[in-house]
N, C-alpha and C positions, 0 to 999 in steps of 0.2 A: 551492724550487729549490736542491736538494745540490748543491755546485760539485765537482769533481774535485779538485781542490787540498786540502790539510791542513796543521794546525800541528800540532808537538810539543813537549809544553810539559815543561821541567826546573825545580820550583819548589824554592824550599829547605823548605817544609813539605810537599811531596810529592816525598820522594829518589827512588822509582822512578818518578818525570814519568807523564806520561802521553803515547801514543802515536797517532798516523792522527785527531786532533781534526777532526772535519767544520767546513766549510766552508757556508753559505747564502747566500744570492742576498739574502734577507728575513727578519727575525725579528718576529715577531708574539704582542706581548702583551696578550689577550684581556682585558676586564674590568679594566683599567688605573683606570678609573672604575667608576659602575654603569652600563652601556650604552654606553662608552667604549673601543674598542683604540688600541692604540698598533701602530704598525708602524714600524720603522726598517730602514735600509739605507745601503750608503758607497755612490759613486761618486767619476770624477776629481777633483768639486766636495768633498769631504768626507760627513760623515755627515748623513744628513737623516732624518727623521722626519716618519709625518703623525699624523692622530688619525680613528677612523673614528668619527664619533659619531652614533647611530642615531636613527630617527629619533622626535619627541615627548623625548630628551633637550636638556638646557639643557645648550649648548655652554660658558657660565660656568663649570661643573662643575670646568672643565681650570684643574688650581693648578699649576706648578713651583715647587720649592722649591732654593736653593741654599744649600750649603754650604761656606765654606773659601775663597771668594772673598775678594780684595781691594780691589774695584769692581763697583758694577750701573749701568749708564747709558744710557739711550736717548738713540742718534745719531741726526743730521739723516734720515738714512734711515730712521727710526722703527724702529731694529733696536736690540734688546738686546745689549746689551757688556758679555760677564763679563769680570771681570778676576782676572786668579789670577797664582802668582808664579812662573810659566812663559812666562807671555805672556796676550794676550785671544782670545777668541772671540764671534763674534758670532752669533747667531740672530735671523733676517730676523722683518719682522712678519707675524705669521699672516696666513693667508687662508685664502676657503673659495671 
């Protein structure tokens, strides 16, 4: 789902930016795992993500890995709390 909206991006390792950058509804990375995608998207809530994992795979499979953190911690909500030195973020506990 292309959205009508676009950025344009002015980097210092690319002088002449780049121009009309498309815009998606969903981005979907296929084989994340082996038999695993990932699908992610924002809303009002922030960014969310699921995991499509087919089926006879072993949902175990799913490792994240963090780097550059300054804290991992599971709150009384059973959610994960990175901490980094901009502030924290949390990701709820899975479900399926």
């Amino acid at each position: 789902g292309r959205r009508e909206a676009y950025h344009n991006y002015y980097l210092g390792h690319i002088p002449e930016g780049r121009a009309r950058v498309g815009l998606y509804k969903r981005a979907v990375q296929t084989d994340i795992y082996n038999k695993i995608d990932l699908v992610f998207y924002a809303n009002n809530a922030g960014i969310k993500y699921y995991f499509i994992v087919k089926p006879g795979v072993d949902p175990t499979d799913i490792q994240l890995d963090f780097e550059g953190q300054s804290s991992l911690i599971v709150d009384g909500n059973e959610a994960l709390v990175v901490g980094t030195s901009v502030g924290a973020f949390s990701l709820p506990q899975p479900k399926a």
